[in-house]
Structure formats: C-alpha cells, structure tokens
C-alpha positions in Angstrom: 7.8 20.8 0.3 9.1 22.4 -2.6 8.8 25.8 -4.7 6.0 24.2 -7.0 3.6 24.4 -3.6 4.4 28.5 -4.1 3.4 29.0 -7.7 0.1 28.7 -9.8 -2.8 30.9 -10.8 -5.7 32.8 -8.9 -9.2 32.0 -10.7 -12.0 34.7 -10.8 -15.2 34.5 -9.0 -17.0 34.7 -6.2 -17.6 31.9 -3.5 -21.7 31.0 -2.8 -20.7 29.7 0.6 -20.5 31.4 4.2 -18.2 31.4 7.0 -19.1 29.5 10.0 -17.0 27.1 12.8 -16.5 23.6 13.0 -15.8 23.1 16.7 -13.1 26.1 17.4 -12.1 26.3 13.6 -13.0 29.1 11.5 -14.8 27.2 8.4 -16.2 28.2 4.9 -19.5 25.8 4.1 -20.9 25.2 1.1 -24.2 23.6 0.9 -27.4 22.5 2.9 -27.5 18.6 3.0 -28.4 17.1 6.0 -27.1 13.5 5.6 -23.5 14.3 3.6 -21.0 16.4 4.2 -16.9 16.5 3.1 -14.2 17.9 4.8 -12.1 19.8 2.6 -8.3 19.9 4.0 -6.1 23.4 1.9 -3.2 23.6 0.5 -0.6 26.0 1.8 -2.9 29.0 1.0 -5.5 28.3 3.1 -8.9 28.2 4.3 -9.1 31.4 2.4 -7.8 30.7 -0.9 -10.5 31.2 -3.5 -9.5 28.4 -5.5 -10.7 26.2 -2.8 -13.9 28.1 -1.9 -15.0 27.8 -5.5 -14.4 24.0 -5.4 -15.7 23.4 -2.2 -18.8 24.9 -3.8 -18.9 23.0 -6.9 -18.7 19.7 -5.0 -21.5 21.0 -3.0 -24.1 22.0 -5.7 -23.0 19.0 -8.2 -22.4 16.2 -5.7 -25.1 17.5 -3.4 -23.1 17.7 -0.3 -22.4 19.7 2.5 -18.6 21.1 2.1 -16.7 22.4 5.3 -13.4 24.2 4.4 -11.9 24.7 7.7 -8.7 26.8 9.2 -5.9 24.2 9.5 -3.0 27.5 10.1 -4.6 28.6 13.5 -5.0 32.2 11.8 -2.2 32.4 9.7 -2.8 33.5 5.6 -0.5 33.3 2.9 -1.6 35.6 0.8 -2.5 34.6 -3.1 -0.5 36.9 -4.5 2.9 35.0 -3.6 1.4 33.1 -6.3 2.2 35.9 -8.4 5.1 38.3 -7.1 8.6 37.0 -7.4 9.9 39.2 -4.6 6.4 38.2 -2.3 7.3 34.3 -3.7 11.3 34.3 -2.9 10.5 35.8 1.1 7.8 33.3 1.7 9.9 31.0 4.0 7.8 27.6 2.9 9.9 25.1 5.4 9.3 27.9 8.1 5.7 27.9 7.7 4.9 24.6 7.6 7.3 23.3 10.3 4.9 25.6 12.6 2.1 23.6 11.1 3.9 20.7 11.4 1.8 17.3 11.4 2.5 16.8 15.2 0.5 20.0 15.3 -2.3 20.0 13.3 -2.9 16.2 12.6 -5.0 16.0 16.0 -7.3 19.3 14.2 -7.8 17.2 10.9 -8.8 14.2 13.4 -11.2 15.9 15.3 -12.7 18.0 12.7 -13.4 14.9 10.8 -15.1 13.4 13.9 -16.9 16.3 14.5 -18.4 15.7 11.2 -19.3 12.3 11.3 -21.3 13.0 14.7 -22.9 15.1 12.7 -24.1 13.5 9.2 -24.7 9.6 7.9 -21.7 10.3 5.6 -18.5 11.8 5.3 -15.9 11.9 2.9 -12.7 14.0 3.1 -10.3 15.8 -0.1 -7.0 16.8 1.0 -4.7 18.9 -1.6 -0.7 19.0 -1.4 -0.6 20.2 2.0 -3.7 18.6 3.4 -3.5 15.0 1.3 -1.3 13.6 4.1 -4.0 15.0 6.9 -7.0 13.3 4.6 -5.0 9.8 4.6 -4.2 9.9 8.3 -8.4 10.0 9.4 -8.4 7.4 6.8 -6.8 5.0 7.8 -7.7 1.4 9.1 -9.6 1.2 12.4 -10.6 4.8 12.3 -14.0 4.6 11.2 -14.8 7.9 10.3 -14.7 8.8 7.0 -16.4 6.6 3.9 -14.2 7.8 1.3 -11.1 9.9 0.6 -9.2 11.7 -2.1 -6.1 13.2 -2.4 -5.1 15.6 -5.4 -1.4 16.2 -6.3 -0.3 15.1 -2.1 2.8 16.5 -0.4 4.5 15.2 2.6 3.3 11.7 2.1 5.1 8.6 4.1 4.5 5.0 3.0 2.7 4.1 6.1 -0.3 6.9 5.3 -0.5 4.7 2.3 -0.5 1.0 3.8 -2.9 2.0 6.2 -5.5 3.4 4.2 -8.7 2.0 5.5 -11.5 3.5 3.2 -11.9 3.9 -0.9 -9.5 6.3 -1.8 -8.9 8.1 -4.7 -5.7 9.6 -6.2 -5.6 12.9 -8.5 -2.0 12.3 -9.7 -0.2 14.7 -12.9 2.7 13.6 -14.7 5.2 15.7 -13.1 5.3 16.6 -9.3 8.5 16.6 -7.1 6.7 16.2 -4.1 4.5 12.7 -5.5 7.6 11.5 -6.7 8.1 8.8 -9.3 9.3 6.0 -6.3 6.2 7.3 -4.3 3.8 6.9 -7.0 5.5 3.3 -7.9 4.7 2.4 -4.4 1.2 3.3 -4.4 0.6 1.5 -7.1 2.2 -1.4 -6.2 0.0 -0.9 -2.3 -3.4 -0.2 -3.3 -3.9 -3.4 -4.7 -3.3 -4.9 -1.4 -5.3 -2.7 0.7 -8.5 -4.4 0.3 -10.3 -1.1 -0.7 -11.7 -0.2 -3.8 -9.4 2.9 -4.8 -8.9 5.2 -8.1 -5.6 6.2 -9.7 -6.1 9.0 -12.4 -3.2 10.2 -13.9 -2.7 13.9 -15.5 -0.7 13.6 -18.5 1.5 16.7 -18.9 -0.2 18.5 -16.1 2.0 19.4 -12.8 1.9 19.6 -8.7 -1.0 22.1 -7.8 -3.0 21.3 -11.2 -6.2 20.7 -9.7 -6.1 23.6 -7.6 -4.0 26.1 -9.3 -3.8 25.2 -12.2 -4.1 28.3 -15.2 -8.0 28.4 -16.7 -6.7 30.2 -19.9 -4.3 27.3 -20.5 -6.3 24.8 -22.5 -4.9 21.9 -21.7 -4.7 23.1 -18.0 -8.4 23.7 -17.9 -9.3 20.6 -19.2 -7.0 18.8 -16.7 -8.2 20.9 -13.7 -12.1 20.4 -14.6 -11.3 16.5 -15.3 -10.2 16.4 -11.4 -13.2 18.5 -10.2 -15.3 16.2 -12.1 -13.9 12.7 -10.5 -14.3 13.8 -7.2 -17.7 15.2 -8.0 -18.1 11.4 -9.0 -16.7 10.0 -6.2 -18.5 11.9 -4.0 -21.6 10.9 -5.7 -20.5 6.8 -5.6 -19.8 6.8 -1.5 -22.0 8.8 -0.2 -24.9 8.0 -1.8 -28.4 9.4 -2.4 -28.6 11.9 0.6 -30.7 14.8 1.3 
C-alpha cells in the first residue's frame, strides 16, 4: 500500500451507533433489523475512524440494515490525525503496520465474522474499503456461501484470484486515479466480471482519487458529490440483495 492510504479528510459529526462485540471483536452497530445485516471491513484507520461510523450509519437508517463495524487491528488505532500532520503522516510506518495485519492474519477474523453474521440474519452483505476490499472479496468467493452481496470501494492489496473467484454480486466503487487499483488491475476486472456469472456493478469516479469514498474532502464540490454518489450506490445495492427485511 501506498502514501494515498495515509492522506484524506476527517468529516464532522457524531456516530448514532453503539459499541458492542461480534464474537471476540470489538464492533460499532448501527441499526435494529432483524433479518439484514452488513459487515463493514476499515480501511487502515480503523474500527474507530469516524468516517466509517457515519457510513455505517447511513447504510443503516437508508438501506434499513443492521451495520457491524468490527476491530480487524486486534487493538491497534491509527489515529485520524496522520491524516492531517506531516510529521504524524511521514512516522506512520504503513508497510510495518499492515505486514502485522497481514492477510495470513486477519483473513480467518473477516471469515469468521462474516459467518458469525450469517448464523445470525437471513441476509448478509459485506463493504470492504482499501484495506478491507481484499478481506470482503475473499468471504466472497465461490463455494463460500455466506454472503449475498459484496462491494468494494477504492480496494488495496487486491490479487487476480480474489477477482476470478468472486462468487456473489459484487460491486466496484472505482475513481479515476488510484495507485493501488491500478490501470492493469482495473483492465482485468473488467475483462473477469463478465465471466464470473454474477451480476456485478462497475462505477467509475471521474477525477476523484484512492480513499474518495471514505476520505474524501466535504468542502470540495466535486469531492462531495463523488463521495455521496458512492454512499448512495451501496445504499442501493444494499437495498437490491437484501431485500425487504425487517
């Protein structure tokens, strides 16, 4: 992963969910449907990040669904403002971290927290961004049977198998520029799908960048409208494959 995954912009507000667990994980859930829920995978900020809370509860309240947010890092925080100090941003060791959260290491948590879930409620769905995208494709892939629909926003990490062996609808959140989706990976997406069998969506970001959909700057017009557009298609995916729940 590259610098971009360090940069971006804190939003304002105040998250309307709670903290709970999800088996041994510490979790932030949004929402009270019974039949529905999604499992929300972070970024390299965290089950913390504020971003994500306030997401987690806008897929809750508009797609009516239950939204767990769960602690990937075993503990560990990286604290928003690297997002915003230079010095805080240049010691933040970003191969360091994440080769102790390597996907040997917390694939089998994404797994099992995704199970946990679907023992749970009649539907599940996953959203994975950067960081998490490659956790989100790995439940869903063929033979699994866990999840009924995935999305991935701006992915880092991915391989070409966690593509071919997507099992479930999937949905990519894609911007224009992102050195971790590269140009040769997104070519080969598109040129997968298509043979996957699975209804999937492609939405493409014009002039929007890697952590747009979760980091992306409010008072930046174009920004906004590019980070609202992504909240709004997974709302709407959310809505298509899971259903009419309670």
């Amino acid at each position: 992963m590259s610098d971009c995954c360090k940069t971006g912009f804190q939003w304002g507000g105040t998250p309307a969910g709670t903290e709970s667990t999800l088996g041994p994980l510490k979790t932030y859930v949004s929402g009270s449907n019974k039949d529905a829920a999604v499992l929300l995978v972070h970024d390299v900020f965290g089950w913390t990040f504020t971003n994500l809370r306030l997401l987690a509860d806008h897929y809750a309240k508009e797609a009516n669904v239950t939204v767990y947010l769960p602690d990937f890092y075993a503990g560990d925080v990286v604290e928003p403002d690297t997002m915003d100090i230079p010095e805080k941003r240049d010691k933040f060791n970003i191969g360091a971290f994440l080769g102790k959260h390597s996907k040997q290491t917390r694939g089998p948590e994404i797994l099992t927290a995704a199970k946990t879930l679907k023992s749970q409620y009649k539907k599940v769905a996953a959203i994975g961004f950067c960081w998490g995208a490659w956790g989100v494709l790995q439940v869903a892939a063929k033979g699994n049977n866990i999840l009924d629909a995935a999305s991935v926003a701006h992915p880092s990490l991915l391989e070409k198998s966690e593509i071919e062996n997507i099992g479930v609808p999937v949905q990519f959140l894609a911007p224009e520029t992102d050195p971790q989706f590269t140009p040769e990976l997104k070519q080969f997406t598109f040129e997968t799908l298509p043979k996957l069998n699975v209804p999937f969506e492609y939405i493409y970001f014009p002039g929007l960048v890697h952590g747009f959909a979760a980091k992306g700057d409010k008072n930046d017009p174009k920004q906004k409208d590019g980070l609202e557009r992504a909240k709004n298609s997974a709302v709407n995916f959310f809505k298509q494959y899971l259903g009419e729940t309670k």
